[in-house]
FIRO-18203 format. One record per residue: x, y, z of N, C-alpha, C in turn. Coordinates in steps of 0.02 Angstrom, whole numbers, padded with zeros to 5 digits, always signed. Example, Ala and Ser with C-alpha at 12.3 -4.5 7.8 and 13.67 -1.06 7.14 Angstrom:
2
+00660-00284+00390+00615-00225+00390+00660-00165+00390 +00642-00112+00354+00684-00053+00357+00645+00002+00394 
END
This chain:
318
+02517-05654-01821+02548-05596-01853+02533-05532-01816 +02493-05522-01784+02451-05455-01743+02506-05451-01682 +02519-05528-01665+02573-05508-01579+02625-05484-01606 +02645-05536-01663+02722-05487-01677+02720-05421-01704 +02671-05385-01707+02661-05327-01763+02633-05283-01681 +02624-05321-01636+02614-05274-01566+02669-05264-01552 +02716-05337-01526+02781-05317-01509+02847-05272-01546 +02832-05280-01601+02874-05228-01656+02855-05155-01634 +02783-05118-01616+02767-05082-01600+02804-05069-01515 +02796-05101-01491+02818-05088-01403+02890-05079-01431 +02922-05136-01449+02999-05116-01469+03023-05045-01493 +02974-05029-01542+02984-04960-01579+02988-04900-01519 +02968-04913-01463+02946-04853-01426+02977-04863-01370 +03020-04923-01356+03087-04958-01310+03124-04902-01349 +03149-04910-01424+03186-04884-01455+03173-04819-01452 +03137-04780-01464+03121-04732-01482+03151-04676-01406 +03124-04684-01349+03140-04658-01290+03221-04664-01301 +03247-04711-01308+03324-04720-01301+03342-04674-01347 +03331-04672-01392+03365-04614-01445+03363-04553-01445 +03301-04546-01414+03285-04455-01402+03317-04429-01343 +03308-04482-01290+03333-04448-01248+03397-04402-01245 +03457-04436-01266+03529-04363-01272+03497-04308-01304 +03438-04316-01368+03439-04274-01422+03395-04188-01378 +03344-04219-01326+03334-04190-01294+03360-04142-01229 +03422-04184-01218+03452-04142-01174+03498-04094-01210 +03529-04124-01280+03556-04072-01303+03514-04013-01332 +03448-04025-01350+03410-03985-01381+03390-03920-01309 +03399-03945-01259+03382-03895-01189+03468-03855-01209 +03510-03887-01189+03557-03866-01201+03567-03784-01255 +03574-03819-01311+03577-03778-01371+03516-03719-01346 +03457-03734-01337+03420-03669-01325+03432-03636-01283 +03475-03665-01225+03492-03589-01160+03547-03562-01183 +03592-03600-01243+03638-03562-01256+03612-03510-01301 +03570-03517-01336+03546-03461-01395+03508-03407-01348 +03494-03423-01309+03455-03376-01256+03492-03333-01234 +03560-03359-01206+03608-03311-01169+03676-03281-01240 +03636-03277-01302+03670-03247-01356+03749-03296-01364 +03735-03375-01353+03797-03415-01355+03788-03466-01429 +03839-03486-01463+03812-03550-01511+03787-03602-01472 +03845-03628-01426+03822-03699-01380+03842-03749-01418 +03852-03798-01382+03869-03854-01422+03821-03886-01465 +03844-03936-01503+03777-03969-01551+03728-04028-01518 +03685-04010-01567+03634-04063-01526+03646-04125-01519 +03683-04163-01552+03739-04217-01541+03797-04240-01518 +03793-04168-01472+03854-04192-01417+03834-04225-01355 +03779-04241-01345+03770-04296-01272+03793-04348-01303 +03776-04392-01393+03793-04433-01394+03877-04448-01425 +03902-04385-01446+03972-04403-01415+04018-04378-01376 +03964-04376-01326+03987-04380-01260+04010-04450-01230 +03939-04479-01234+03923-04561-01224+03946-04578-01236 +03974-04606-01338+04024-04642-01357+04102-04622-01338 +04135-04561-01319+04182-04557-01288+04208-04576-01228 +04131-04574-01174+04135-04625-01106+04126-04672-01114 +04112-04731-01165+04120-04772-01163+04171-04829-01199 +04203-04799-01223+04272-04798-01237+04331-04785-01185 +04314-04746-01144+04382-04748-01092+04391-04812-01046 +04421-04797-01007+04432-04883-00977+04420-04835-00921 +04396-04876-00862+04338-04877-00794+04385-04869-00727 +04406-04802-00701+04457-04803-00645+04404-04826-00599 +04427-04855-00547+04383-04888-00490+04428-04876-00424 +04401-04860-00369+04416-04834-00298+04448-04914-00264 +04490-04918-00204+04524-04974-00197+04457-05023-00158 +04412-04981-00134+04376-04983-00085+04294-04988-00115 +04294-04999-00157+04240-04975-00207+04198-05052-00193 +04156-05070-00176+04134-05150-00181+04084-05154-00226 +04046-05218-00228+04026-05227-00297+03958-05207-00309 +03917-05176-00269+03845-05118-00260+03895-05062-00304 +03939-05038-00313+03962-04976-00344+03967-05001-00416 +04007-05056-00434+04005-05081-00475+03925-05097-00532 +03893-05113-00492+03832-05138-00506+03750-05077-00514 +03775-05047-00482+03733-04965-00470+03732-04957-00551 +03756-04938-00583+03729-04895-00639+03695-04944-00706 +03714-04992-00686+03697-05046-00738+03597-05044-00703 +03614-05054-00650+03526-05056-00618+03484-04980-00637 +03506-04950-00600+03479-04867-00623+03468-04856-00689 +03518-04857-00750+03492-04861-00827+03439-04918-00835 +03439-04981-00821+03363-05021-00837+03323-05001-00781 +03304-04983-00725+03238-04955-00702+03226-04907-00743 +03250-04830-00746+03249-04767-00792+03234-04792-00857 +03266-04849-00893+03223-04862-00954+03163-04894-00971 +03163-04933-00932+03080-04951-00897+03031-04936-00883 +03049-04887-00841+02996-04839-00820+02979-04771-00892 +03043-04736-00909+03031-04720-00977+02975-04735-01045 +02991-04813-01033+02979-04853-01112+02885-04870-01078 +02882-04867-01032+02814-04880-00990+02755-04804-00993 +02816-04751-01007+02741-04699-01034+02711-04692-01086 +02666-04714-01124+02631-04694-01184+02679-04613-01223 +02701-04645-01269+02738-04580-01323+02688-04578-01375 +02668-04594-01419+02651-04602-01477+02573-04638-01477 +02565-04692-01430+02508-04737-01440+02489-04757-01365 +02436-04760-01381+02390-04810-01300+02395-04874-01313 +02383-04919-01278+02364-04989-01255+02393-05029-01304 +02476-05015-01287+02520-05054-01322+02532-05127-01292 +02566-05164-01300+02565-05239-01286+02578-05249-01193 +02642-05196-01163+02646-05203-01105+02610-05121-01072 +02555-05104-01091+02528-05049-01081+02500-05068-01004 +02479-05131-00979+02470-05166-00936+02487-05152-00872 +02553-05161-00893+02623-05132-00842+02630-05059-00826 +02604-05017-00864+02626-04959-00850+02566-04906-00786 +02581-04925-00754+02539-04900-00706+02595-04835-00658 +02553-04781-00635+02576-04746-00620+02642-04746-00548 +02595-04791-00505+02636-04790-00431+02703-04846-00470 +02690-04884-00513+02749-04925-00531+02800-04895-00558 +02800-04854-00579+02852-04791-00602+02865-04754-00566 +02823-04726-00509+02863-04695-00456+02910-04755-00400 +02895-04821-00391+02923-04848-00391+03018-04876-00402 +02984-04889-00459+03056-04882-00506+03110-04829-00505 +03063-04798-00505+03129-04711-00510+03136-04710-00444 +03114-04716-00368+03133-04743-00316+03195-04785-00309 +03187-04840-00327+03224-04882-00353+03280-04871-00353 +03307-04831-00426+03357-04807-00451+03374-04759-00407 +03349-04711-00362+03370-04664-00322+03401-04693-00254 +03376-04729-00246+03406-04764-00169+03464-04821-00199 +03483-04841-00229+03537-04866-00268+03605-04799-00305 +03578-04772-00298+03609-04713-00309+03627-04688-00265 +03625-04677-00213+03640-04648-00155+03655-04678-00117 +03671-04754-00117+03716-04804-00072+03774-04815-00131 +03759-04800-00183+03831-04789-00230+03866-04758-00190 +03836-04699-00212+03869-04608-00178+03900-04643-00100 +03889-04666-00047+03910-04648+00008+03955-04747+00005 +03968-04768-00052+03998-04835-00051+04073-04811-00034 +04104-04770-00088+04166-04762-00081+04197-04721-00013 +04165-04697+00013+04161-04646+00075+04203-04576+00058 +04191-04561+00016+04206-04505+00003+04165-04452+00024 +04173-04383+00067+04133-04328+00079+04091-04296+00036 +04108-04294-00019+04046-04245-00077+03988-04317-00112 +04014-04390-00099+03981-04426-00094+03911-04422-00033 +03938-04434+00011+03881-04440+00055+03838-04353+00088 +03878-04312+00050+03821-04242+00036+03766-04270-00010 +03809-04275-00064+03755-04283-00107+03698-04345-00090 +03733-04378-00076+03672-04436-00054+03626-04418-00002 +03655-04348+00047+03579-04351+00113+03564-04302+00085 +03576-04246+00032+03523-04210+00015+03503-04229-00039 +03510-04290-00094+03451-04343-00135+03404-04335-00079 +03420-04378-00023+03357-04426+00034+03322-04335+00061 +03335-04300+00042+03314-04261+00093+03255-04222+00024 +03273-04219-00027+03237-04224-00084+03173-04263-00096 +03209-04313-00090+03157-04353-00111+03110-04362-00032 +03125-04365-00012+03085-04362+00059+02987-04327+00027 +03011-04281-00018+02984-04225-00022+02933-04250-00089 +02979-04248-00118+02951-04252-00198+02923-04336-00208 +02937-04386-00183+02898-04433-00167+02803-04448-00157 +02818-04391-00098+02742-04405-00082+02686-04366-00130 +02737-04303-00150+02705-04235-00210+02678-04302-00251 +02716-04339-00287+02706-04359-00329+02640-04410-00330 +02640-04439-00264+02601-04492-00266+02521-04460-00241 +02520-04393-00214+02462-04356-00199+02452-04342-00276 +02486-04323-00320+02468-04323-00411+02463-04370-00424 +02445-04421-00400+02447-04479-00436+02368-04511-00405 +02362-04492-00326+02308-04504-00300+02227-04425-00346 +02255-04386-00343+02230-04346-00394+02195-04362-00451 +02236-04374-00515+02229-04439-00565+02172-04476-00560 +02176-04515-00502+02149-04595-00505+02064-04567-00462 +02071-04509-00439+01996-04498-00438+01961-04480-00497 +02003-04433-00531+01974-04397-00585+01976-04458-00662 +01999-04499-00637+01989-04546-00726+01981-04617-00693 +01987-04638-00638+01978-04688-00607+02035-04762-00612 +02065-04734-00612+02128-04774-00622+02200-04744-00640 +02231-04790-00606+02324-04765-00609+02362-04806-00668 +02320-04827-00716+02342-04845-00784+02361-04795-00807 +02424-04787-00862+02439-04744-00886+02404-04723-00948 +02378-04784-00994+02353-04789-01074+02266-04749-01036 +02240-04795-00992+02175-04786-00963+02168-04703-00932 +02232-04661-00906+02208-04603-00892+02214-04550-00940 +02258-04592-00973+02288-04547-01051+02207-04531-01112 +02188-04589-01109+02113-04598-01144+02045-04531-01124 +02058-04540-01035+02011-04526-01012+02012-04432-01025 +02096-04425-01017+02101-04352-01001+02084-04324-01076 +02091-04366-01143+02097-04346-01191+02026-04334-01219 +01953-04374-01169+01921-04370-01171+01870-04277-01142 +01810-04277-01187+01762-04203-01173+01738-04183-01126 +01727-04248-01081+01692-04260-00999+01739-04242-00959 +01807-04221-00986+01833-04216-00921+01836-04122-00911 +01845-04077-00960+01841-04009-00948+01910-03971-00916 +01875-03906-00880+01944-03883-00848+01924-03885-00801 +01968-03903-00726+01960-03936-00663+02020-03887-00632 +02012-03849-00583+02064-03838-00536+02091-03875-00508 +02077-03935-00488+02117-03997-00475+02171-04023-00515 +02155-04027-00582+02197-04052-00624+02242-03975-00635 +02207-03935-00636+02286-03864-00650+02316-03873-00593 +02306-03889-00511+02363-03890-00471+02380-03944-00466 +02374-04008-00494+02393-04059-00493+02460-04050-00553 +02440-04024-00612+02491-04020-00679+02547-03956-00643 +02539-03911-00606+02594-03872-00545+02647-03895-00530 +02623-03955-00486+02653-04006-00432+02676-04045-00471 +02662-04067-00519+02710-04137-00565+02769-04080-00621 +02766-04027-00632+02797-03984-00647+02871-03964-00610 +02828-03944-00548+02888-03929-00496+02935-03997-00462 +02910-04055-00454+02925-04118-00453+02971-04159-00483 +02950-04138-00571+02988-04154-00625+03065-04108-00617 +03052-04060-00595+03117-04010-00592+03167-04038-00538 +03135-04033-00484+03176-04054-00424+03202-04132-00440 +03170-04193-00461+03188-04268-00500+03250-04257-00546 +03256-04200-00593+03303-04211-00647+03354-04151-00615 +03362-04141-00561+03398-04095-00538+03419-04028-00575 +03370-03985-00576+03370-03929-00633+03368-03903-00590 +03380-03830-00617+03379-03755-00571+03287-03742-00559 +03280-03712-00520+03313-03693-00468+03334-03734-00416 +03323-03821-00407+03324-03852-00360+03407-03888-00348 +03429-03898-00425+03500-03901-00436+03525-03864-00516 +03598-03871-00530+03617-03868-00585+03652-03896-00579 +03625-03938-00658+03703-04005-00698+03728-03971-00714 +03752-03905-00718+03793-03892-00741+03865-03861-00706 +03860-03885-00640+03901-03863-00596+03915-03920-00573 +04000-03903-00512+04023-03935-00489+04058-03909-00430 +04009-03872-00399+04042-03826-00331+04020-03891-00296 +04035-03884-00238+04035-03941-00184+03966-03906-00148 +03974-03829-00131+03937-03826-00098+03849-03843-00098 +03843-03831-00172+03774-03828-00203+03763-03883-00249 +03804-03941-00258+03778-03977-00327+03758-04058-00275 +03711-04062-00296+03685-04137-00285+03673-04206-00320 +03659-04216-00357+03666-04260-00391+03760-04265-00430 +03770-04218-00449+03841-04227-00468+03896-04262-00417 +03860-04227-00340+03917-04254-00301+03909-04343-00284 +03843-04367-00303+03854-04461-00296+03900-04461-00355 +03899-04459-00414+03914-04471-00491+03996-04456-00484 +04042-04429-00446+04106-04405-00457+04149-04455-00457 +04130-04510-00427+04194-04575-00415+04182-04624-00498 +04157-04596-00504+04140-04649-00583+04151-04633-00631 +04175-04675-00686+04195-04666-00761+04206-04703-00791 +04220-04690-00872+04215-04749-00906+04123-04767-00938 +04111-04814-00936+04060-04853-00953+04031-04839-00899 +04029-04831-00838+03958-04829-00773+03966-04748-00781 +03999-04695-00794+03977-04646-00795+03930-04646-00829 +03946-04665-00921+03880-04677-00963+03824-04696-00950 +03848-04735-00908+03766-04752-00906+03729-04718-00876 +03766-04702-00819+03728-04645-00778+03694-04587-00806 +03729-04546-00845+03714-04500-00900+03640-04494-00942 +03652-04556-00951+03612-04581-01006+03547-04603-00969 +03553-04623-00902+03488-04629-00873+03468-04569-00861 +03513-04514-00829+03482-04427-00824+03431-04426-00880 +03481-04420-00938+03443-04395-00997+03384-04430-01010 +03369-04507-01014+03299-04552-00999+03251-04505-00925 +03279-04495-00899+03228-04469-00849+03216-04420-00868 +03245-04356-00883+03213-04298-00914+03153-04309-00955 +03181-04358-01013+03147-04360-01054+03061-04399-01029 +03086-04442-00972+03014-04487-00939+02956-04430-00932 +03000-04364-00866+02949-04311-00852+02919-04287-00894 +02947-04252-00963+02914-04221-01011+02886-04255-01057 +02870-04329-01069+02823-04375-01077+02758-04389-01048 +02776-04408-00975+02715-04408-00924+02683-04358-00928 +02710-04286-00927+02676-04228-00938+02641-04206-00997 +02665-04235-01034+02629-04212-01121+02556-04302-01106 +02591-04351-01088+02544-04402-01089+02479-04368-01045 +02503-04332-00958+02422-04328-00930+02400-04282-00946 +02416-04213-00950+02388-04149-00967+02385-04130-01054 +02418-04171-01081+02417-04159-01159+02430-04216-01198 +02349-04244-01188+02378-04318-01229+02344-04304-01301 +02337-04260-01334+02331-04253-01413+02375-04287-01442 +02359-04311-01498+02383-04346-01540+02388-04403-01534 +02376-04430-01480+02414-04507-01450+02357-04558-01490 +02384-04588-01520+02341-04653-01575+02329-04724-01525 +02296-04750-01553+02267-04816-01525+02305-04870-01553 +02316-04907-01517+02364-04963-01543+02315-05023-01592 +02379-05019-01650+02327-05048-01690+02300-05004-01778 +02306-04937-01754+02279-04890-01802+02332-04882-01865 +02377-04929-01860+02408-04940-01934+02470-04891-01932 +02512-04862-01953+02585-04849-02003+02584-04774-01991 +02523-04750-02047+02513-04683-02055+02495-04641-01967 +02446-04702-01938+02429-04678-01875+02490-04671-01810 +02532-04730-01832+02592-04690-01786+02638-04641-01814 +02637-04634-01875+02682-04585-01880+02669-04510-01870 +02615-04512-01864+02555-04445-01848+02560-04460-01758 +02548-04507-01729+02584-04509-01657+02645-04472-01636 +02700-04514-01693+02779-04489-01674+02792-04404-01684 +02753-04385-01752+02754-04308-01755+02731-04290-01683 +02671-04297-01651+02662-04251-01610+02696-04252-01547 +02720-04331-01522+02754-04325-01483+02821-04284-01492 +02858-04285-01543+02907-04233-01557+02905-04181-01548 +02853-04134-01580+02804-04082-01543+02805-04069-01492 +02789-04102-01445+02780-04088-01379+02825-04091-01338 +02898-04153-01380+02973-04129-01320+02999-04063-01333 +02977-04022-01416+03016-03985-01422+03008-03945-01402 +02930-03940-01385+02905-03870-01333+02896-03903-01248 +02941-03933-01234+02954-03949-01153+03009-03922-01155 +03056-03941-01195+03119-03920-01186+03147-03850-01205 +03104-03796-01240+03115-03743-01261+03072-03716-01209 +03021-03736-01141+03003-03707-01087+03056-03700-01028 +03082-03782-01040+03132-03803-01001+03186-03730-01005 +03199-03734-01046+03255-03685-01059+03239-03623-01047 +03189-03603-01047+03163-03523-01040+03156-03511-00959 +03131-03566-00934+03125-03576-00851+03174-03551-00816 +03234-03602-00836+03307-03619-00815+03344-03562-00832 +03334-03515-00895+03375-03446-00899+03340-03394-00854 +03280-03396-00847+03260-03320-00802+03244-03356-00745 +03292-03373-00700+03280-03408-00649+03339-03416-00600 +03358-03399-00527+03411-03417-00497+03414-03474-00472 +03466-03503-00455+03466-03567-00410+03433-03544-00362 +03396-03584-00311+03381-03590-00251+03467-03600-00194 +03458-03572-00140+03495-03607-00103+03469-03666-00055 +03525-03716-00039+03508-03794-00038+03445-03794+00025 +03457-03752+00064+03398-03749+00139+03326-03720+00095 +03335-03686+00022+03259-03658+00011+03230-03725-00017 +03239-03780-00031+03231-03822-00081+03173-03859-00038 +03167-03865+00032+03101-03893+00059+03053-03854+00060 +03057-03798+00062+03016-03741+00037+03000-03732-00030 +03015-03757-00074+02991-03759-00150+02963-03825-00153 +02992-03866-00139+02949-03950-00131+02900-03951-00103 +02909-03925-00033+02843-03907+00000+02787-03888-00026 +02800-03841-00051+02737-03810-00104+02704-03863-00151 +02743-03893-00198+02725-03943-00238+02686-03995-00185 +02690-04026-00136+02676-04072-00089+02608-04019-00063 +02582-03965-00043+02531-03923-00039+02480-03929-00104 +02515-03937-00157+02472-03919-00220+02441-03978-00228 +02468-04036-00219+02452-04106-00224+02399-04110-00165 +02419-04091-00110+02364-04119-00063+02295-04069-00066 +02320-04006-00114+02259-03969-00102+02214-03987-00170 +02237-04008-00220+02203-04044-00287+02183-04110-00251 +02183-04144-00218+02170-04203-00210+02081-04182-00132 +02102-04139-00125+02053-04111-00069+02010-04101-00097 +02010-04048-00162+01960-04040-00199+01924-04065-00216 +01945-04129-00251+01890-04192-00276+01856-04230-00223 +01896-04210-00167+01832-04264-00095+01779-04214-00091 +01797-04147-00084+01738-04089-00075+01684-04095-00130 +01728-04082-00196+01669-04086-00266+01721-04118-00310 +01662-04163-00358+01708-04216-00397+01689-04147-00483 +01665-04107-00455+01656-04072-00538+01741-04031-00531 +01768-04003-00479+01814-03959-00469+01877-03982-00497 
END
């Protein structure tokens, strides 16, 4: 009775990521519109958005082969995977096992390089922009990430996610300049990953400046959705991981009964609603970058990482 009452639990939090995610992008949404004195659409328009794309029927390129076909179906299960793999609500859930840090950068790897042989499948020109400045991105934000990750695994001793989540939540660990330029760099990281301003905007469709939009243009129907819907899972992954390493309050122990996750789920709610009402405050007093400054803002993040990670070889109190 305990496995199935584990697995009901992991399921709950499979589920749980899937549902929030639109609710969160519309909730960013709705707040930059109240910001810039607009109504904005409702917080339930990503999801009928979704159900409207997935209802149309699927135009496809003559030339299109079956990696294009197959691309978004892969990208939504890595992105949910990797998602459903960060601690929301509880630690040392049934596949808590699995959730290790480099395996999620991994994954979202994964999905990015599948994405960008999408983008340059059909041979279309705003295709294969967008695909060498992904690679030229990620070039960047790759290694940021994994110097935060090497960071981490000095300071709690492991790239478990439940195990660093414990540790950080723990009194021994204090305030560390390591860990403030480490939480910088996964900040600036997270931005440049979900293609936000200043590094992109979803909300454009100039040729000259949009990147991720320009793989995504040959598709519709049902693989747009999905695509969508993995954005919105990834947003939602960053501002998870981020509330999991630097703010794991609230997070319950698996096991601690009904009342104890629902006191989990409050706070994780909590904490998207104030990611995404930062998110939004960021993104309004903020210009785009232009596309040549963007190694220069990564850069930095990739500095912050290697200089938090320096710290702890010099002094492990720092």
């Amino acid at each position: 009775m305990g496995v199935i009452a584990d697995i009901l639990v992991q399921g709950a939090q499979m589920a749980l990521v899937l549902l929030l995610a639109p609710m969160l992008t519309g909730f960013v949404r709705k707040v930059k519109a109240r910001l810039m004195r607009r109504r904005g659409p409702s917080l339930v328009q990503p999801y009928r958005d979704l159900v409207r794309l997935l209802r149309k029927e699927v135009v496809l390129a003559d030339n299109a082969s079956w990696l294009f076909r197959l691309t978004p179906y892969l990208i939504f299960a890595a992105t949910w995977v990797a998602a459903s793999l960060v601690p929301t609500f509880a630690t040392g859930l049934t596949f808590s096992w699995t959730a290790d840090l480099i395996a999620i950068i991994a994954l979202l790897a994964s999905a990015r390089f599948f994405l960008a042989l999408a983008g340059m499948d059909v041979g279309t020109s705003f295709g294969g922009i967008g695909s060498s400045r992904e690679m030229m991105i990620s070039s960047f934000a790759e290694p940021a990430m994994l110097l935060i990750v090497f960071t981490l695994a000095l300071v709690a001793g492991s790239t478990q996610l439940s195990s660093v989540a414990v540790y950080m939540a723990s009194p021994q660990v204090g305030l560390r300049v390591s860990l403030g330029l480490a939480a910088i760099a996964l900040v600036m990281v997270a931005i440049a990953e979900n293609a936000r301003i200043p590094v992109d905007n979803p909300a454009t469709h100039l040729e000259l400046t949009m990147v991720h939009e320009a793989m995504v243009l040959e598709y519709s129907g049902r693989h747009l959705a999905m695509i969508e819907l993995a954005s919105s899972l990834k947003l939602l992954l960053f501002v998870s991981l981020i509330a999991c390493l630097f703010a794991p309050w609230g997070l319950t122990v698996a096991g601690g009964g009904i009342g104890a996750y629902a006191v989990g789920a409050a706070a994780y709610g909590a904490k998207l609603a104030v990611g995404g009402v930062l998110l939004a405050v960021f993104e309004t007093g903020i210009a785009k970058l232009r596309v040549f400054r963007v190694p220069d803002f990564l850069g930095a993040a990739l500095m912050l990482g290697l200089l938090a990670t320096l710290l702890l070889f010099v002094s492990r109190s720092l």
